[in-house]
C-alpha positions in Angstrom: 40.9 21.6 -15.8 44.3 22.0 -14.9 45.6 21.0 -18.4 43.3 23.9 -19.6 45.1 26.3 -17.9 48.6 25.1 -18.2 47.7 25.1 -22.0 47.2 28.9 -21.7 43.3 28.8 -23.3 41.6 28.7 -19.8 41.9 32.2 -18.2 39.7 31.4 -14.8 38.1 28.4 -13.9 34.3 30.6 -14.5 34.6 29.7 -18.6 34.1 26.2 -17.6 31.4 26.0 -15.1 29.6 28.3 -12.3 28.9 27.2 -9.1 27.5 29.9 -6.3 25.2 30.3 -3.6 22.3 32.3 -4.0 19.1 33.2 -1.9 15.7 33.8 -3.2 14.5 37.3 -2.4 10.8 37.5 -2.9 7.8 35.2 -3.9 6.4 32.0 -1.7 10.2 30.9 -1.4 11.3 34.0 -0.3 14.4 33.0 1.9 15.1 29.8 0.4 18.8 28.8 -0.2 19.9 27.2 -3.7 23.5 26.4 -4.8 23.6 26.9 -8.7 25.6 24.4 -10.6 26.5 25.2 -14.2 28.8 22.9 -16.5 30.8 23.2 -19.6 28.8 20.0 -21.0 25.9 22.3 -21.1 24.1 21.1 -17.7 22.5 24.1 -15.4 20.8 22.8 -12.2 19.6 24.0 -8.8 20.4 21.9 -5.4 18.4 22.8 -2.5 20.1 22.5 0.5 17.1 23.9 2.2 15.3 20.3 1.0 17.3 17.8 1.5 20.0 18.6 -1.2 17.5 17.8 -3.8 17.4 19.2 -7.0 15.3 21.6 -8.6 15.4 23.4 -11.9 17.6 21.7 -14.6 18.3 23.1 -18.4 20.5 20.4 -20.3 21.7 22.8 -23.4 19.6 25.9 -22.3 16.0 23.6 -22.9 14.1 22.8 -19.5 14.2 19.0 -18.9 12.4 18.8 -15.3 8.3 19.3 -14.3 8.1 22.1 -11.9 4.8 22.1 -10.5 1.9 24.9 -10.3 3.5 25.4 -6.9 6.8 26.1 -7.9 9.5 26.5 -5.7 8.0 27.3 -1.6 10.0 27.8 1.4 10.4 25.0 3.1 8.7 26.8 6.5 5.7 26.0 4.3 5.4 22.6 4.1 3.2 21.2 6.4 2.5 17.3 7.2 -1.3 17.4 7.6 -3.3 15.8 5.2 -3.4 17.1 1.4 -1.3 20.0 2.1 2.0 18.2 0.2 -0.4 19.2 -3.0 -0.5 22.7 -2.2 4.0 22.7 -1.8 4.5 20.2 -4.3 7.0 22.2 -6.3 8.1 18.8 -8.7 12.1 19.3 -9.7 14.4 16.9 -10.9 14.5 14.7 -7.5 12.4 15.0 -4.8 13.3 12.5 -2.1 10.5 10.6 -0.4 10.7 8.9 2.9 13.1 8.4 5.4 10.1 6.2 7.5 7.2 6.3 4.8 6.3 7.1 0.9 2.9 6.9 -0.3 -0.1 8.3 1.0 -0.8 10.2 4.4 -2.1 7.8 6.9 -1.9 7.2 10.7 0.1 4.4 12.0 -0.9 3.2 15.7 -0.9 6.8 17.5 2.0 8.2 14.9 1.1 10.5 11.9 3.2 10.2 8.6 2.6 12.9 5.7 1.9 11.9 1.9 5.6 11.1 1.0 7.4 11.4 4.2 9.0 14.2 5.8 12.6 14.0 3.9 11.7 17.0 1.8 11.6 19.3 4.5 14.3 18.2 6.6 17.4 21.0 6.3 20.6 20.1 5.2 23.6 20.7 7.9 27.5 20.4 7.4 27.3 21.6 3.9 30.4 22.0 1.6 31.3 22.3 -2.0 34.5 21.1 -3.5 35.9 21.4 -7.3 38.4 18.7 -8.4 40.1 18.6 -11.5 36.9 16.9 -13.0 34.2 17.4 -10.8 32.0 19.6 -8.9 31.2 18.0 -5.6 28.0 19.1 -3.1 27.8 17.3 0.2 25.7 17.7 3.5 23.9 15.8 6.5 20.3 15.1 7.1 18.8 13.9 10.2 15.3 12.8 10.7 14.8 12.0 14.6 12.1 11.9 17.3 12.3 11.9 20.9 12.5 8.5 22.3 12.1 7.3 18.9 14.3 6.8 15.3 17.4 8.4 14.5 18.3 8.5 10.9 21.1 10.1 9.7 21.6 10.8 5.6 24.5 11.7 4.2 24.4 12.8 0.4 26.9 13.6 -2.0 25.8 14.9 -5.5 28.8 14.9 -8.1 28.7 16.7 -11.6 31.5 16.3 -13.9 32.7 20.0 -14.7 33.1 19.1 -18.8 29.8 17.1 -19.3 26.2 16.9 -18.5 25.9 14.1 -15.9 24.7 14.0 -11.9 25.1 11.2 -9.3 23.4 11.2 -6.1 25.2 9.0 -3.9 23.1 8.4 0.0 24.5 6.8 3.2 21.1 6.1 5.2 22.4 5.3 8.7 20.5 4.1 11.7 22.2 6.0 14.6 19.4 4.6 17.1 19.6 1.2 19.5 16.8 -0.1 18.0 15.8 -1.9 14.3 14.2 0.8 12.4 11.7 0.5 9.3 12.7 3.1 6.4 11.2 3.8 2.8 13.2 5.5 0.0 11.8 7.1 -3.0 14.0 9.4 -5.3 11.1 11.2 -7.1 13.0 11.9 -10.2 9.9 14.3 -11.9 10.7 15.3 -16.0 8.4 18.1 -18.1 8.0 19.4 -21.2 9.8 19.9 -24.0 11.3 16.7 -22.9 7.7 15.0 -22.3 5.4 15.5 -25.1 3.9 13.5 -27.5 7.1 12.9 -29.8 8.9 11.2 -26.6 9.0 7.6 -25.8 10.6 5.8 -22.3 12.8 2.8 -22.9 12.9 0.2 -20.7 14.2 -3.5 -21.0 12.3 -5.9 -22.3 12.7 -8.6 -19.8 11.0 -6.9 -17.1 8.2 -7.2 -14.7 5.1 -4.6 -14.9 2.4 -4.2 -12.9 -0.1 -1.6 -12.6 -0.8 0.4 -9.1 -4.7 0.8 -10.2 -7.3 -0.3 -12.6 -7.1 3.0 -14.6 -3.4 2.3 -14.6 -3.9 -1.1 -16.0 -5.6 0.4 -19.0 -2.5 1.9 -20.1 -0.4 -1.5 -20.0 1.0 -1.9 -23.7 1.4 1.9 -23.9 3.4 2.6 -20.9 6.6 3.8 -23.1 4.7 6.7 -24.9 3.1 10.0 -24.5 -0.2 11.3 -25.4 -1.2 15.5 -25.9 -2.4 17.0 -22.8 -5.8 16.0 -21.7 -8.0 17.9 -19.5 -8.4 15.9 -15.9 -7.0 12.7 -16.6 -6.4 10.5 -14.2 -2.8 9.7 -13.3 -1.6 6.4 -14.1 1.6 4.5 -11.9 3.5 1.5 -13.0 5.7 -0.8 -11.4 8.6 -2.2 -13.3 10.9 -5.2 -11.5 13.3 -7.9 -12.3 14.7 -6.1 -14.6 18.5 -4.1 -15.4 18.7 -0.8 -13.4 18.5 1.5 -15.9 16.0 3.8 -18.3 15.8 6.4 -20.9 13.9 8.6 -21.7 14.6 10.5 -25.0 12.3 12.5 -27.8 14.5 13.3 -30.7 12.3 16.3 -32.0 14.3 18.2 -29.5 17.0 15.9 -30.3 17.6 14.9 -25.9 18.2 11.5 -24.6 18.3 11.3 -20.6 19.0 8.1 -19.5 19.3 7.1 -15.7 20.8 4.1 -13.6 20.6 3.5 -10.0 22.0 1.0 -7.0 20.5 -2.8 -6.4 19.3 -1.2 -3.0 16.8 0.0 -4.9 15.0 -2.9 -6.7 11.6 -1.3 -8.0 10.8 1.7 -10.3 7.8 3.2 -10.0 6.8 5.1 -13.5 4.5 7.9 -13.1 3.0 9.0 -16.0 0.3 12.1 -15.8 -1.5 13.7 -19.6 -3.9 15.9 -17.6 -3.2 19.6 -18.8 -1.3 21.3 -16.3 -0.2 18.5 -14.8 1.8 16.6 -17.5 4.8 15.1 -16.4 6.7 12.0 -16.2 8.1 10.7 -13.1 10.9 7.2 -13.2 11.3 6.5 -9.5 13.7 4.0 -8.0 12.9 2.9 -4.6 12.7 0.0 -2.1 8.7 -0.4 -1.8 5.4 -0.5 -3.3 4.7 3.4 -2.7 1.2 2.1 -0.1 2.0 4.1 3.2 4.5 2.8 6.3 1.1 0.9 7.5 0.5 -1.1 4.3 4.1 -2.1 3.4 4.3 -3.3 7.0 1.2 -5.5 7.0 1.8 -6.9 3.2 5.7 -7.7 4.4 7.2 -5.1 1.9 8.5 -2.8 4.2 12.2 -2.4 4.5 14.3 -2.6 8.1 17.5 -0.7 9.0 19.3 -2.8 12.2 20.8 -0.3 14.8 23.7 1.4 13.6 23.7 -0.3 9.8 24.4 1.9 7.1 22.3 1.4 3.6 23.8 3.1 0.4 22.0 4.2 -2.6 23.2 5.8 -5.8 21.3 7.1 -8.8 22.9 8.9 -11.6 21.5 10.7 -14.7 23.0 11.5 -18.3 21.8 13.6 -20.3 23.2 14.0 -24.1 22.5 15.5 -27.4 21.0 12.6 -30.5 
């Protein structure tokens, strides 16, 4: 960026990208917080401090690439961890973090309650800053998920866009800051929509890999897995689970002439492949994570479930690309 302007072409540093703070003024999400992210490579996003830095919204060349639920964006005051309620705030977006202590279902564990997903989506954000480098735009903040005489987990995210192209990398320090082993689940919900899902799109994945259905209605898709049907009217949704494999995926339909590929960190050794046809409900979701998606209760008893020791920090990293075929 600096050569631009020494060059005389670059007037102020707004031709090349946009990155402000704005505040949502009416609707369920009334109040909510988003820091939009523009690039020169054609890449407009939304991060939500107010969840967890996740991100929202994303246009890659002015086209929608993410699902954004029926919900739509909600106010994070809304969300509620009681039983089926994470269906009615929902709102989809590019990554929605699952965890810190449990992904999966809702279920009760001993005499503690853990929502469908985890609680990470609601948890706020603190100590955040924005930097521009020569190259990059840079978001960063803190988020702590703690109890009374219980865990103490610290995240620490960073989420770096390169000013001239169309790329994002979310990079997480997970960080036990109690005196005590903890056990912790990690699910980056990566969630993708139409135009880039449709019928004309396929996922590519290596060959040498390991799949395995998460239920019998799954398993009738095995074979087809990589493709897309139209939208179907209540279909059931079908998950995958893809190991032993390369860390890495695309997924690209060339009618609209997009290829998003995403790698991520060894700390993160499964992907979970959600695919949903049913109309209204069609979306793609390619999620790396460290379990099997069953509920803190589950992973436990089947021996699947991660453990943080006191004061250990875990990193993560996943990155998308997107570019033009």
């Amino acid at each position: 960026m600096d050569a631009l302007q020494k060059s005389g072409y670059l007037c102020h540093p707004q031709q090349l990208y946009t990155l402000r703070r704005i505040t949502i003024d009416e609707g369920k999400a009334k109040g909510t917080s988003i820091i939009e992210v523009c690039t020169a490579g054609g890449l407009q996003l939304d991060i939500l401090p107010d969840a967890g830095l996740d991100i929202g919204q994303v246009r890659y060349r002015g086209v929608n690439v993410a699902f954004i639920s029926k919900n739509g964006y909600d106010s994070p005051a809304a969300i509620s961890p009681y039983e089926t309620e994470f269906l009615k705030t929902f709102p989809g977006g590019m990554l929605y973090t699952c965890g810190l202590r449990s992904t999966g279902g809702a279920h009760r564990d001993g005499d503690e309650w853990h929502p469908l997903h985890g609680r990470y989506h609601s948890l706020m954000a603190e100590q955040v800053c924005t930097e521009v480098t020569d190259d990059a735009i840079l978001i960063k903040g803190t988020m702590r998920e703690t109890a009374l005489f219980g865990h103490n987990l610290q995240l620490r995210r960073t989420i770096r866009i390169p000013i001239m192209g169309a790329a994002v990398t979310v990079s997480d320090e997970l960080t036990n800051l109690a005196h005590a082993p903890e056990e912790y689940a990690l699910l980056y919900h990566c969630n993708f929509g139409w135009p880039l899902v449709s019928e004309e799109a396929r996922v590519e994945l290596p060959e040498n890999r390991k799949t395995s259905p998460r239920t019998p209605f799954a398993a009738t898709g095995i074979g087809r897995e990589t493709t897309f049907d139209k939208p179907t009217p209540g279909e059931e949704e079908r998950v995958f689970f893809h190991e032993d494999m390369e860390h890495r995926v695309a997924l690209v339909n060339e009618s609209i002439h997009t290829r998003m590929s995403m790698t991520w960190s060894d700390t993160l050794p499964i992907l979970a492949h959600w695919r949903s046809m049913a109309s209204g409900d069609y979306v793609c979701g390619l999620e790396p994570t460290n379990c099997y998606i069953k509920g803190r209760k589950e992973e436990r008893e089947n021996g699947t479930l991660p453990v943080i020791a006191p004061f250990e920090t875990v990193k993560t990293q996943v990155t998308f690309q997107f570019e033009t075929i």
